[in-house]
PDB file of N, CA, C and O in Angstrom, chain B, residues numbered from 101:
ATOM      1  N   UNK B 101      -6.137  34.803-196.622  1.00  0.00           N
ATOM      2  CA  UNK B 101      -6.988  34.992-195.465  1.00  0.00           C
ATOM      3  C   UNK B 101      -8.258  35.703-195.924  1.00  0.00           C
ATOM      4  O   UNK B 101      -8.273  36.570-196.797  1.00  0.00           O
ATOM      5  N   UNK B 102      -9.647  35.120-195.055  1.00  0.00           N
ATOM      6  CA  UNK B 102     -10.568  35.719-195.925  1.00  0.00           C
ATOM      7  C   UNK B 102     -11.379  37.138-194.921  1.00  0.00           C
ATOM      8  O   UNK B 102     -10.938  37.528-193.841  1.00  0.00           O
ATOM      9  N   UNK B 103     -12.233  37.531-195.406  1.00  0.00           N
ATOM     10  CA  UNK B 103     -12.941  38.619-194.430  1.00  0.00           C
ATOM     11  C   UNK B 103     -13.883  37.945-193.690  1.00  0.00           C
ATOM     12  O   UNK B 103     -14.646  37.081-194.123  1.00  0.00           O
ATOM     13  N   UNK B 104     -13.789  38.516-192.135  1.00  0.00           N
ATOM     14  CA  UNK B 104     -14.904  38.051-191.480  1.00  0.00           C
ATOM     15  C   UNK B 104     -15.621  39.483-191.350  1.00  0.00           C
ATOM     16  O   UNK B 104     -15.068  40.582-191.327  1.00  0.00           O
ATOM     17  N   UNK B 105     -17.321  39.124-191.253  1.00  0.00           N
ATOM     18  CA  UNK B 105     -18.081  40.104-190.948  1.00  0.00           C
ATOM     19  C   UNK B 105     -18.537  40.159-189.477  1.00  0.00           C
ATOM     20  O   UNK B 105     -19.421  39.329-189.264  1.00  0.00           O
ATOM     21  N   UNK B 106     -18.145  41.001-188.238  1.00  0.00           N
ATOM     22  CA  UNK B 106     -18.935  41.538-187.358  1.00  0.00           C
ATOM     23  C   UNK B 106     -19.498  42.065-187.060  1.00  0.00           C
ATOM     24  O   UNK B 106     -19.350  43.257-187.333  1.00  0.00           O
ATOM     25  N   UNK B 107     -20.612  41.653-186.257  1.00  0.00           N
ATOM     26  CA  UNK B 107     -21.715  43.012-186.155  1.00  0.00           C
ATOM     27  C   UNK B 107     -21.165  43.757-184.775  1.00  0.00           C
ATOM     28  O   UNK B 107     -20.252  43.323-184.073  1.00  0.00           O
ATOM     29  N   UNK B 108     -21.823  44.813-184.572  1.00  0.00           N
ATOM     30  CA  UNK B 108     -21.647  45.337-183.081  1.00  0.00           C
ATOM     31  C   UNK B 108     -22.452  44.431-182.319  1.00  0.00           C
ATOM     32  O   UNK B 108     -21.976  44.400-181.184  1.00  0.00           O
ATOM     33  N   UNK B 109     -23.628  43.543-182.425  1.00  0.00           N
ATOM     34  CA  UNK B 109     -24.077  42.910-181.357  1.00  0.00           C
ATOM     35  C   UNK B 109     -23.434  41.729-180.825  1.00  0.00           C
ATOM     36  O   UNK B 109     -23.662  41.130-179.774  1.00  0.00           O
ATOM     37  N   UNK B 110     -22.122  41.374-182.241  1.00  0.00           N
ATOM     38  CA  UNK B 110     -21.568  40.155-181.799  1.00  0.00           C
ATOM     39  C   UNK B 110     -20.272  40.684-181.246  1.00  0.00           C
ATOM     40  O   UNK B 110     -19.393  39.842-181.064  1.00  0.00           O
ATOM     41  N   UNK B 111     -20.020  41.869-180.963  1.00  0.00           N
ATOM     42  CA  UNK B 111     -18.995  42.207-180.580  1.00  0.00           C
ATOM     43  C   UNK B 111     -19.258  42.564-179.298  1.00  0.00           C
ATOM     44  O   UNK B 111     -18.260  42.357-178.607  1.00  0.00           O
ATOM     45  N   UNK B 112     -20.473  43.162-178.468  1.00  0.00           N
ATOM     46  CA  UNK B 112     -20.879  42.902-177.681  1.00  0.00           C
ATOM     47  C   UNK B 112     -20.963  41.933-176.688  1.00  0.00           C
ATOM     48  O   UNK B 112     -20.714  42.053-175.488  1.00  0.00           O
ATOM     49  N   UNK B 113     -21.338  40.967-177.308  1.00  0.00           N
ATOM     50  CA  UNK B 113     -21.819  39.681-176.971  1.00  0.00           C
ATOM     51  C   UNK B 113     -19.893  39.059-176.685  1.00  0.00           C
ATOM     52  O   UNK B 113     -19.758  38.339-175.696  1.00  0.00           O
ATOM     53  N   UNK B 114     -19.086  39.242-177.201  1.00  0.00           N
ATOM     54  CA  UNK B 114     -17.799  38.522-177.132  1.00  0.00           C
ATOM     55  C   UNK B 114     -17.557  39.613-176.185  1.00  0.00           C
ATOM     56  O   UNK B 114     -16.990  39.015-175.270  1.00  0.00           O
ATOM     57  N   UNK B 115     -17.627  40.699-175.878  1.00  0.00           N
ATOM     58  CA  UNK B 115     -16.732  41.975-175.001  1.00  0.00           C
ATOM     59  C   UNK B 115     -17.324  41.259-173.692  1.00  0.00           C
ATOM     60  O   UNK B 115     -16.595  40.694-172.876  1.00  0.00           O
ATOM     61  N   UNK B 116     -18.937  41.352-173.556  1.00  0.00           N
ATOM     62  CA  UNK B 116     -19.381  41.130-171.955  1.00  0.00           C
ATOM     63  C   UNK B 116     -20.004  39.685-172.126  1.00  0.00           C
ATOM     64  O   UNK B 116     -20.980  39.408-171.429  1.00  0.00           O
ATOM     65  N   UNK B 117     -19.549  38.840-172.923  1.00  0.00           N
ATOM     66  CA  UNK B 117     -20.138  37.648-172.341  1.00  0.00           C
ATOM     67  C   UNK B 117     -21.592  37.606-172.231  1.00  0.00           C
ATOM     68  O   UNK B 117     -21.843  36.897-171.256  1.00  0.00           O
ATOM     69  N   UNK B 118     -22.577  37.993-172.722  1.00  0.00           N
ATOM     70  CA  UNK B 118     -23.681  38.625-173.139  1.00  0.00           C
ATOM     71  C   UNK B 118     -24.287  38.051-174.772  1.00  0.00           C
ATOM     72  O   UNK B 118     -24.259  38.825-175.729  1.00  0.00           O
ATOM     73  N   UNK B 119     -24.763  36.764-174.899  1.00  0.00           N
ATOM     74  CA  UNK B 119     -25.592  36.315-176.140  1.00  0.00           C
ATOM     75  C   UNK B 119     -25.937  37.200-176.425  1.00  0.00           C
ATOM     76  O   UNK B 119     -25.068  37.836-177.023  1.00  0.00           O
ATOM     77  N   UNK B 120     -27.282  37.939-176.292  1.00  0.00           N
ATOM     78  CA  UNK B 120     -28.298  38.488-176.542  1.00  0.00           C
ATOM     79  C   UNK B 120     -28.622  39.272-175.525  1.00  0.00           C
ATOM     80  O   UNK B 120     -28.467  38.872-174.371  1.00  0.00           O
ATOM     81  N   UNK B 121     -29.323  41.006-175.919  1.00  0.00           N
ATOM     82  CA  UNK B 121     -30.193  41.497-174.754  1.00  0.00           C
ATOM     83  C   UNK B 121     -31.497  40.810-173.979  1.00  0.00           C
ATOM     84  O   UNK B 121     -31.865  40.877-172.806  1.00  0.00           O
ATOM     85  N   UNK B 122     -32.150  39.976-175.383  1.00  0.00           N
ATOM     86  CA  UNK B 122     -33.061  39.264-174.128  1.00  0.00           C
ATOM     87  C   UNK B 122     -32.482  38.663-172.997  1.00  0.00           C
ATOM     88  O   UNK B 122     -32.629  38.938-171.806  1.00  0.00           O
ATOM     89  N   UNK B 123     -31.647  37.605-173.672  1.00  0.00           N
ATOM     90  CA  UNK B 123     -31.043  36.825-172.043  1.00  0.00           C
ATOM     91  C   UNK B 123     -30.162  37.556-171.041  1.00  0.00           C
ATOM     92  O   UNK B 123     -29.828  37.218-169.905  1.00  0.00           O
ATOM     93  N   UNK B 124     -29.849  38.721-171.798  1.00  0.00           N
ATOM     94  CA  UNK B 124     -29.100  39.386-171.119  1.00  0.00           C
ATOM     95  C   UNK B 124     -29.876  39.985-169.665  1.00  0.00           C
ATOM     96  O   UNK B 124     -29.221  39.947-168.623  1.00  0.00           O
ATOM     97  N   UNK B 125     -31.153  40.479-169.648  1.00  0.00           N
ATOM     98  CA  UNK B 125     -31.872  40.778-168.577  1.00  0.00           C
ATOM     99  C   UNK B 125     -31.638  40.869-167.367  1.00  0.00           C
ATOM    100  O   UNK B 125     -31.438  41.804-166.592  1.00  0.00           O
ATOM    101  N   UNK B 126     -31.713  39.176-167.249  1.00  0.00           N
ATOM    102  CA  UNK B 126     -31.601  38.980-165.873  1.00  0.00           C
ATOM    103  C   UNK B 126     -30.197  39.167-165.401  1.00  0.00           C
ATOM    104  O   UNK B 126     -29.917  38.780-164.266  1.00  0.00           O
ATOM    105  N   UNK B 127     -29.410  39.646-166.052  1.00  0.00           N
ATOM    106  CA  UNK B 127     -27.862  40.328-165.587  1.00  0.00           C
ATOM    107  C   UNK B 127     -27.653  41.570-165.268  1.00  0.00           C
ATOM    108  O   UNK B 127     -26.616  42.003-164.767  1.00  0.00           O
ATOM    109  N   UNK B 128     -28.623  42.190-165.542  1.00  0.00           N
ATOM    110  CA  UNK B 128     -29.257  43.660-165.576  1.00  0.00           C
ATOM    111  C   UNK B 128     -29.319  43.986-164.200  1.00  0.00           C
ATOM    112  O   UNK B 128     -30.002  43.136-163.627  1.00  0.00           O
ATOM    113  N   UNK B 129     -28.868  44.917-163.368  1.00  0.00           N
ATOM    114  CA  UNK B 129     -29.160  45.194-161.708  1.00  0.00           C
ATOM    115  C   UNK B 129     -28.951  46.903-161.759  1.00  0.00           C
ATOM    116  O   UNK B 129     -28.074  47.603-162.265  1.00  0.00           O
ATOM    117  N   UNK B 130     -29.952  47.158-161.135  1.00  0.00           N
ATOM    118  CA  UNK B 130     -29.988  48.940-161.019  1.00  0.00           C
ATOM    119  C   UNK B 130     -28.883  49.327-159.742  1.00  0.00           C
ATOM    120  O   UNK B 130     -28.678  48.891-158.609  1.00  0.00           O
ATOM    121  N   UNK B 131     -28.299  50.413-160.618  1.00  0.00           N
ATOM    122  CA  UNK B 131     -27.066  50.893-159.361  1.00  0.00           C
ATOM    123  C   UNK B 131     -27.714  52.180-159.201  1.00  0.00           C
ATOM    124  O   UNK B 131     -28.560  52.686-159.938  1.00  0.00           O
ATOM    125  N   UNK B 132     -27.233  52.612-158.202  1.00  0.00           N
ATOM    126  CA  UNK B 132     -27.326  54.382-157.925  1.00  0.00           C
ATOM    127  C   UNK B 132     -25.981  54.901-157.546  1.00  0.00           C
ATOM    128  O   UNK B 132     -25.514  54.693-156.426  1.00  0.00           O
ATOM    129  N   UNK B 133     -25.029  55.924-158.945  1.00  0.00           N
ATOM    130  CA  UNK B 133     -23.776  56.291-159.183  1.00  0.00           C
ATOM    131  C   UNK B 133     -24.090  57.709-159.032  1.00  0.00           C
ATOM    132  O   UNK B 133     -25.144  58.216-159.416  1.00  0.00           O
ATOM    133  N   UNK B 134     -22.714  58.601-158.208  1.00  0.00           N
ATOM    134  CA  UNK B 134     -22.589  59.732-158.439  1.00  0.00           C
ATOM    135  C   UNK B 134     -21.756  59.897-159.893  1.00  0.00           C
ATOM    136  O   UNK B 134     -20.702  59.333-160.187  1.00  0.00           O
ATOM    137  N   UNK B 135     -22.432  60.707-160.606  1.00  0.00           N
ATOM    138  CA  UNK B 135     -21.652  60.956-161.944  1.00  0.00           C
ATOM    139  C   UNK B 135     -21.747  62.019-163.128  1.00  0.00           C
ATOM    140  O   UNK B 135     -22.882  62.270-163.534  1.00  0.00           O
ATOM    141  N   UNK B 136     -20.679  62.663-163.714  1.00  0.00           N
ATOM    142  CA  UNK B 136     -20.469  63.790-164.233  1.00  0.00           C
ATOM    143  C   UNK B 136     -21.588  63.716-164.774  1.00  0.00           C
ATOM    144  O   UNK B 136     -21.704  62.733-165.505  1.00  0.00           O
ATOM    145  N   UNK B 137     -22.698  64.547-164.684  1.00  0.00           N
ATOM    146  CA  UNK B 137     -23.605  65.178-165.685  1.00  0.00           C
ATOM    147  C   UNK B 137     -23.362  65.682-166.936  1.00  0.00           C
ATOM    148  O   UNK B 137     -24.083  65.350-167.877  1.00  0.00           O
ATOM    149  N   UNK B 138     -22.420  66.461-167.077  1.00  0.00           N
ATOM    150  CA  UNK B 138     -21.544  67.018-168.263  1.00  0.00           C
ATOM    151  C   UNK B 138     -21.256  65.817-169.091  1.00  0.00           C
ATOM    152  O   UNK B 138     -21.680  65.705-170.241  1.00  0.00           O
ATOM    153  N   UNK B 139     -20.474  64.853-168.448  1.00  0.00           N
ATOM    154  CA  UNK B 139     -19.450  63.797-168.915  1.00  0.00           C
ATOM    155  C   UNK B 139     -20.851  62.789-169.633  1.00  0.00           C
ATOM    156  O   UNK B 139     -20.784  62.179-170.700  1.00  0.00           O
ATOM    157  N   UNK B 140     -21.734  62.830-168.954  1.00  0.00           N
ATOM    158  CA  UNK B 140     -22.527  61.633-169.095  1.00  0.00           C
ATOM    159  C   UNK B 140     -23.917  62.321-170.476  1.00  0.00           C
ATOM    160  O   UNK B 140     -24.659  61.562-171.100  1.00  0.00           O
ATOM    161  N   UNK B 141     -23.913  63.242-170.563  1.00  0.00           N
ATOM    162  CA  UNK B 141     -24.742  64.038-171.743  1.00  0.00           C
ATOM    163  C   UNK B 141     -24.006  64.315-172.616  1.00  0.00           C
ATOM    164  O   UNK B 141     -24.468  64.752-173.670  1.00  0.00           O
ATOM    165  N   UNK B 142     -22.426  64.117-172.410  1.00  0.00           N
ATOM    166  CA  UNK B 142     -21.604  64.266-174.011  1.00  0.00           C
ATOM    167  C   UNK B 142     -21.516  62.961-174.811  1.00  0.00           C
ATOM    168  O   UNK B 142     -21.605  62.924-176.039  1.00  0.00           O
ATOM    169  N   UNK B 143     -21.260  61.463-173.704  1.00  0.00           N
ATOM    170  CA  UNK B 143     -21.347  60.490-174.549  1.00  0.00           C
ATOM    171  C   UNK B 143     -22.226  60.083-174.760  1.00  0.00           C
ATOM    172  O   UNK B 143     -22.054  59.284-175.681  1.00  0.00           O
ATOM    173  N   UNK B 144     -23.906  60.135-174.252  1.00  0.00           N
ATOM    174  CA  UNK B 144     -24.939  60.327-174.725  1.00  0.00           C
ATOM    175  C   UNK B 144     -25.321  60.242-176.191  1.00  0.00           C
ATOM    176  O   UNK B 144     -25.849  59.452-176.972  1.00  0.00           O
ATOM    177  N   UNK B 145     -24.603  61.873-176.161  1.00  0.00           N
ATOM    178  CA  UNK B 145     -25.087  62.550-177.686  1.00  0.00           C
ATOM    179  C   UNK B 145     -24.094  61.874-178.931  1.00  0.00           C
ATOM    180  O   UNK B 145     -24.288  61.926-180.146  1.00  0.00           O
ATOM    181  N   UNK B 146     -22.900  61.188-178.137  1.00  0.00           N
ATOM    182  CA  UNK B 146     -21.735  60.583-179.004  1.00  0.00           C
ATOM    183  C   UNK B 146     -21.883  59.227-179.550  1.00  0.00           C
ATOM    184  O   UNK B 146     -21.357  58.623-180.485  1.00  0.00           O
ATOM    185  N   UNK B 147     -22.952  58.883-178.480  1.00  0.00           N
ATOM    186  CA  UNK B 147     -23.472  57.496-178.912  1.00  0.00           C
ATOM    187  C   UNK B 147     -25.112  57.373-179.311  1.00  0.00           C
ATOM    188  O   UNK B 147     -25.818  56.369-179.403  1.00  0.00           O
ATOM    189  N   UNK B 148     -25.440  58.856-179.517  1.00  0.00           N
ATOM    190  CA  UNK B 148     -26.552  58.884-179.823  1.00  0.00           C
ATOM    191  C   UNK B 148     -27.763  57.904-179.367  1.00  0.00           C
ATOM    192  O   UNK B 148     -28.755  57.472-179.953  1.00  0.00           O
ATOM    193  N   UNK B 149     -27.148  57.723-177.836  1.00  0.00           N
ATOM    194  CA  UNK B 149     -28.434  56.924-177.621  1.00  0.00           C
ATOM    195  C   UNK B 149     -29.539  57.338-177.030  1.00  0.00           C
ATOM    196  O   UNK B 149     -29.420  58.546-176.822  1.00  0.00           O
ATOM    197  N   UNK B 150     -30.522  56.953-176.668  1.00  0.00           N
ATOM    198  CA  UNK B 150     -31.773  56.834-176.758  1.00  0.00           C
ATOM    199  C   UNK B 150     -32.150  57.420-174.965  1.00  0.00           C
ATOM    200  O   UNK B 150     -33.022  58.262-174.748  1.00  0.00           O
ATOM    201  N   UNK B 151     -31.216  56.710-173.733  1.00  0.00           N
ATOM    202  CA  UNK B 151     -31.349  57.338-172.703  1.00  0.00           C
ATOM    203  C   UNK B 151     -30.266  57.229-171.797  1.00  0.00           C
ATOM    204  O   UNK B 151     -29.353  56.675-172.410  1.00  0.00           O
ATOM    205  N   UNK B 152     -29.906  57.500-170.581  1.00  0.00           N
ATOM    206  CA  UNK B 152     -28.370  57.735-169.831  1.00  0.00           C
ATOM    207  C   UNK B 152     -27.914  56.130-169.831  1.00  0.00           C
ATOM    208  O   UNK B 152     -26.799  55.683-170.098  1.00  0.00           O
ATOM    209  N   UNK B 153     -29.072  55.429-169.464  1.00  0.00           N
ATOM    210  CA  UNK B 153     -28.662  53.907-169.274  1.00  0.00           C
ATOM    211  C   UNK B 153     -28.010  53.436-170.390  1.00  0.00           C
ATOM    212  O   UNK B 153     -26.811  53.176-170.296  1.00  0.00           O
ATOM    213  N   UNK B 154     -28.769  53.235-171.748  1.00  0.00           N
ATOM    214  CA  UNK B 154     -28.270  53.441-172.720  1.00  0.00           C
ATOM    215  C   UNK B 154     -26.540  53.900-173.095  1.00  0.00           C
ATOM    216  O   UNK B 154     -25.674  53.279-173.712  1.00  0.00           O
ATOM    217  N   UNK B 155     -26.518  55.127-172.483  1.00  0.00           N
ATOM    218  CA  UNK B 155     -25.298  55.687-172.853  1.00  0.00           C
ATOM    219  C   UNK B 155     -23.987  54.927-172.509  1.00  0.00           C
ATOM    220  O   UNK B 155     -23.060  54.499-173.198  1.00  0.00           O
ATOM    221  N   UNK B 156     -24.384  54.919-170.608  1.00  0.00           N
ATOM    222  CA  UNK B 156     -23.326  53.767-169.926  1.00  0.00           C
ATOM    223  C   UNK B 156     -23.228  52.477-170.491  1.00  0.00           C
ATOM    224  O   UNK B 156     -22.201  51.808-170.603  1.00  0.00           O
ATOM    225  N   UNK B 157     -24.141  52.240-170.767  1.00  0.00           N
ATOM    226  CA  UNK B 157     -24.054  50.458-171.426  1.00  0.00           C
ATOM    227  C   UNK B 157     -23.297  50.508-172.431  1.00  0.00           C
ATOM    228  O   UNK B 157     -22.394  49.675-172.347  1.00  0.00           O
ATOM    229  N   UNK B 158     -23.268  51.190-173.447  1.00  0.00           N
ATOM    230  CA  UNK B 158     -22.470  51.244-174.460  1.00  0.00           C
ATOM    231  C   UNK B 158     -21.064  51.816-174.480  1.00  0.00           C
ATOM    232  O   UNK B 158     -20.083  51.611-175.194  1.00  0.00           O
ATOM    233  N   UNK B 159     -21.338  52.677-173.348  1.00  0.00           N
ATOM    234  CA  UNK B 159     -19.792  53.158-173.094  1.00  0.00           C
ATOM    235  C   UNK B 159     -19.498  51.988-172.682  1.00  0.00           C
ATOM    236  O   UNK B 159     -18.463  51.673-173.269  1.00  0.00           O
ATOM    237  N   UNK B 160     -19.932  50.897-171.782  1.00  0.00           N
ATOM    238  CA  UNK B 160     -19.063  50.358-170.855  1.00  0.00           C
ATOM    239  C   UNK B 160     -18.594  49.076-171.871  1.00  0.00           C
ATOM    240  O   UNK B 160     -17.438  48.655-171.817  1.00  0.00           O
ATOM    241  N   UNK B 161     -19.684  48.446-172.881  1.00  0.00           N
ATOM    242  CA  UNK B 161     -19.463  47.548-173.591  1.00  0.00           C
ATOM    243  C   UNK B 161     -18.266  47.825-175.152  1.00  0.00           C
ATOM    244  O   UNK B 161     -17.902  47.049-176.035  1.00  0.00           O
ATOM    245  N   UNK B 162     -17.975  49.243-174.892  1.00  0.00           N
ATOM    246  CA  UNK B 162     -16.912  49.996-175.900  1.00  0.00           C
ATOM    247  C   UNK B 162     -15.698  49.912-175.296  1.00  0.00           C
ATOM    248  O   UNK B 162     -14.689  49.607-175.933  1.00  0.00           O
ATOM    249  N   UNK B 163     -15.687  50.215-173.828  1.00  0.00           N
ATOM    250  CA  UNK B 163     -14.087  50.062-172.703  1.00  0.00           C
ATOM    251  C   UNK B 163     -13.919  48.514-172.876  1.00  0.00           C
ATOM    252  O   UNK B 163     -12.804  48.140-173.241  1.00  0.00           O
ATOM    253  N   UNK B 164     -14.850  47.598-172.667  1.00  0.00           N
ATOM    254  CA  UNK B 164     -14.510  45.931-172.528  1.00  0.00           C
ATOM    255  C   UNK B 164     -13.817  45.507-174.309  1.00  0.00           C
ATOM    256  O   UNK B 164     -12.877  44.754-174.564  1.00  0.00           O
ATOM    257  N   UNK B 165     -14.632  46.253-175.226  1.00  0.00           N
ATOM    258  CA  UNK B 165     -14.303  45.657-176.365  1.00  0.00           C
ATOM    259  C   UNK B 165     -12.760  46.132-176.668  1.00  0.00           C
ATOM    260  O   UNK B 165     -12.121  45.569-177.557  1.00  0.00           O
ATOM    261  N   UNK B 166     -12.326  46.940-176.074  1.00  0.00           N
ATOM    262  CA  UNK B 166     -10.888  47.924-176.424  1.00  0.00           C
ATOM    263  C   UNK B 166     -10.095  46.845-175.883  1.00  0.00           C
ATOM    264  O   UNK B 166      -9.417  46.029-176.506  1.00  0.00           O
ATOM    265  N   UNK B 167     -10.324  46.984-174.274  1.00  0.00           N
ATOM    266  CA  UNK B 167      -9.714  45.944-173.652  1.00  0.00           C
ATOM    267  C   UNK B 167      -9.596  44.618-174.850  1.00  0.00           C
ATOM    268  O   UNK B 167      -8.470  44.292-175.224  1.00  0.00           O
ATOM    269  N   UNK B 168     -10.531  44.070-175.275  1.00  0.00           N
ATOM    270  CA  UNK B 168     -10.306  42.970-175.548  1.00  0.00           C
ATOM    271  C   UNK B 168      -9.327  43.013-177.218  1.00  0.00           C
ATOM    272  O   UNK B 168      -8.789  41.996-177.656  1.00  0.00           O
ATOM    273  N   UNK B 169      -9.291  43.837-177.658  1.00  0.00           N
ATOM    274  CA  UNK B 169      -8.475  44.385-178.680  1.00  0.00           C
ATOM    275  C   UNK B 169      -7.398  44.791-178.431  1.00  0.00           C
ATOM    276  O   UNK B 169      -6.644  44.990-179.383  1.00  0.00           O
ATOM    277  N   UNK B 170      -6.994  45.026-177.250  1.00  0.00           N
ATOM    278  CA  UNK B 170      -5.667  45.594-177.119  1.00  0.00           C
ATOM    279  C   UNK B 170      -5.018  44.149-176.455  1.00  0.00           C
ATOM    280  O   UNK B 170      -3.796  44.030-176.540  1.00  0.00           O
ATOM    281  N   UNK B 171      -5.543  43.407-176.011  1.00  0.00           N
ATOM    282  CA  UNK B 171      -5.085  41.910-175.543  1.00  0.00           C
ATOM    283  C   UNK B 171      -4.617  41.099-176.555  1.00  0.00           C
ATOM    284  O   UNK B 171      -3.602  40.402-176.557  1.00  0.00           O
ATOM    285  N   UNK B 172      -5.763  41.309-177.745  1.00  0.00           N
ATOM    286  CA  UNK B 172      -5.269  40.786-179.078  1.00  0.00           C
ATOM    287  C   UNK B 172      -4.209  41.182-179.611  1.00  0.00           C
ATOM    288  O   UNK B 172      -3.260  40.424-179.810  1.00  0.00           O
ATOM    289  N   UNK B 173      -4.211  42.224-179.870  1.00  0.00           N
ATOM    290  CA  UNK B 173      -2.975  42.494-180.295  1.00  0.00           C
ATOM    291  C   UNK B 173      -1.655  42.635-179.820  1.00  0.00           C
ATOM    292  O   UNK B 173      -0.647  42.796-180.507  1.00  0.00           O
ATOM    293  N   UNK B 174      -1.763  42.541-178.202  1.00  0.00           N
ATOM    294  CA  UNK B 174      -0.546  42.005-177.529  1.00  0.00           C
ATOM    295  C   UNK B 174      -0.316  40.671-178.120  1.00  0.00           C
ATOM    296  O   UNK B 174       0.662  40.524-178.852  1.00  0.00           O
ATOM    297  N   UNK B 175      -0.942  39.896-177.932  1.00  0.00           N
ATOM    298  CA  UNK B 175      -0.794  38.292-178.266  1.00  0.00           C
ATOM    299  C   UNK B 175      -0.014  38.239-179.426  1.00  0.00           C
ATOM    300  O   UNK B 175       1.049  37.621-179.386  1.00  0.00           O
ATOM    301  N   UNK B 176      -0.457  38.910-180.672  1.00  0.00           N
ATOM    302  CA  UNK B 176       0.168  38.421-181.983  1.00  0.00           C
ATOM    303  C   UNK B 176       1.598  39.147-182.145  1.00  0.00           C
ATOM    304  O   UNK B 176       2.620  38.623-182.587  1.00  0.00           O
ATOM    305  N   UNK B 177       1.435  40.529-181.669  1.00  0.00           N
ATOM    306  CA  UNK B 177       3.008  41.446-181.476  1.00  0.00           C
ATOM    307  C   UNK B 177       4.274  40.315-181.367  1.00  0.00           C
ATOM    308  O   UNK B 177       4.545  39.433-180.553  1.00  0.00           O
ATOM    309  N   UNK B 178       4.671  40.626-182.153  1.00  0.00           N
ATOM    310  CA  UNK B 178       6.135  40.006-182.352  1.00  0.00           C
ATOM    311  C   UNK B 178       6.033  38.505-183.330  1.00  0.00           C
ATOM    312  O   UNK B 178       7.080  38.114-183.846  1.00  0.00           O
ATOM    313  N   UNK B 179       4.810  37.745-183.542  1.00  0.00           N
ATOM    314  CA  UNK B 179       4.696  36.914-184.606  1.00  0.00           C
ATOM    315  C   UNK B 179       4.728  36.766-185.639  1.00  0.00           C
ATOM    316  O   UNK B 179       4.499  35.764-186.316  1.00  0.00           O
ATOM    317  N   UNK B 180       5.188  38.333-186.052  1.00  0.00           N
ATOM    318  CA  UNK B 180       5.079  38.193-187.634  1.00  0.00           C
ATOM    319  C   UNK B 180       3.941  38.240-188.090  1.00  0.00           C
ATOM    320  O   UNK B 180       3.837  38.039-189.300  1.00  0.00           O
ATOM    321  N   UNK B 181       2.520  38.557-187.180  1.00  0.00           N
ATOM    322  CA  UNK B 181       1.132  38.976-187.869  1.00  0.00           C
ATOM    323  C   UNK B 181       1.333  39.801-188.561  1.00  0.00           C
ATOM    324  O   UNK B 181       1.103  39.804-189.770  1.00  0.00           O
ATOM    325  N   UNK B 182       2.153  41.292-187.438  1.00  0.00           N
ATOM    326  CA  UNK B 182       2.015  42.426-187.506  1.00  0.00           C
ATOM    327  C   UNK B 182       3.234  43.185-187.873  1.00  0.00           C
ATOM    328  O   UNK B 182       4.255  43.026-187.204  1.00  0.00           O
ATOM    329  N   UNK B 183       3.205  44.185-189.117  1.00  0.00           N
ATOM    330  CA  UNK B 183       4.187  44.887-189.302  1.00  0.00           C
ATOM    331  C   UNK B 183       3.985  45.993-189.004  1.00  0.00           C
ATOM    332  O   UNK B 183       2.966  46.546-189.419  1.00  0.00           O
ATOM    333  N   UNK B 184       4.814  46.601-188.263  1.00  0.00           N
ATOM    334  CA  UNK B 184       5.013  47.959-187.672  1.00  0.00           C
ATOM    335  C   UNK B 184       5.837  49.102-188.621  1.00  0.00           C
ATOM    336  O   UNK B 184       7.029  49.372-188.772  1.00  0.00           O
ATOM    337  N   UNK B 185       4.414  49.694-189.249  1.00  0.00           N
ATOM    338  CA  UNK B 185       4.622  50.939-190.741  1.00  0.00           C
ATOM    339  C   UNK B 185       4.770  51.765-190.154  1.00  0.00           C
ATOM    340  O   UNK B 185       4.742  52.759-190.880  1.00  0.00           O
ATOM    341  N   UNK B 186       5.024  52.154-188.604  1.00  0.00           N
ATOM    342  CA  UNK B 186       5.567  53.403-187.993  1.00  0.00           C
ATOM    343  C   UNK B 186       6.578  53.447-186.589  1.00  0.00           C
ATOM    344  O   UNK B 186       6.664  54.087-185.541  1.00  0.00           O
ATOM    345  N   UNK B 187       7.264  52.343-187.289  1.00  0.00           N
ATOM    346  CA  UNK B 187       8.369  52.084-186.416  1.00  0.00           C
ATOM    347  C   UNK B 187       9.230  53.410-186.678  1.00  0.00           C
ATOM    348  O   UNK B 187       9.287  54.243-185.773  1.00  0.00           O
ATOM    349  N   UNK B 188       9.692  53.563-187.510  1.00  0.00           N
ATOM    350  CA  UNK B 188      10.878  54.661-187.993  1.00  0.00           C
ATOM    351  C   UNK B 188      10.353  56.048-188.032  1.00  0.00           C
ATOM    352  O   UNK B 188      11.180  56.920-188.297  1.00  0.00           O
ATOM    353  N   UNK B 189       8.889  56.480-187.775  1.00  0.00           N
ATOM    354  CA  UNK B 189       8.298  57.477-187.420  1.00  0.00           C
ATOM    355  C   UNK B 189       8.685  58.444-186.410  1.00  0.00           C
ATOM    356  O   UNK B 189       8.826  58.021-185.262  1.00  0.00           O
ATOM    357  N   UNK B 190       8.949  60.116-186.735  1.00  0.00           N
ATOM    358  CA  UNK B 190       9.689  60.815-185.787  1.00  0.00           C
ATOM    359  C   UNK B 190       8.135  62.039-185.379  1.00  0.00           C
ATOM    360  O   UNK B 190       7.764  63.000-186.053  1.00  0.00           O
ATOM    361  N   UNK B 191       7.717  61.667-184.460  1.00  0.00           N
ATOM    362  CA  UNK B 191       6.568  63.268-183.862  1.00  0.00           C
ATOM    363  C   UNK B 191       7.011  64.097-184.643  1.00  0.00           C
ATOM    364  O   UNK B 191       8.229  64.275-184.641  1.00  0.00           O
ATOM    365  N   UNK B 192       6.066  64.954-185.663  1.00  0.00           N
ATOM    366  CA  UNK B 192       6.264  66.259-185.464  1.00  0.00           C
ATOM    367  C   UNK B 192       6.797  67.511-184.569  1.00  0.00           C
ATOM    368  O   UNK B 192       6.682  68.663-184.988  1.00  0.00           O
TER     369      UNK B 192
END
């Protein structure tokens, strides 16, 4: 099996259905949210982006991509993709 390379924009683009930010635009609609100030200046600074809009967008296109990773890997669970190296694992 060989390596594939992804970028974050194509991972993007597969999470929200989203080619590109240009075309993306006109999908673009301004909301007005009550929302943690605190909460919303920590992932900000976590995603180092540029402004709040910014921040949400990427948070939100990071929750879709999980989602879509954790679907995946439901799917293959139990096929023999995946071996489970912490099956026999006891918590500290």
């Amino acid at each position: 099996m060989g390596w594939v390379q992804i970028t974050w924009e194509t991972l993007v683009a597969k999470t929200t259905g989203r080619p590109s930010r240009k075309s993306a635009e006109a999908r673009i609609r301004r909301k007005n949210i009550n929302i943690d100030q605190a909460k919303l200046d920590r992932v900000r600074k976590l995603l180092a982006a540029s402004s709040e809009t910014e921040a949400v967008d990427q948070a939100l296109s990071m929750l879709l991509l999980r989602e879509e990773l954790i679907n995946g890997i439901e799917q293959i669970a139990g096929t023999g993709g995946i071996d489970n190296v912490f099956e026999d694992d006891v918590e500290p």
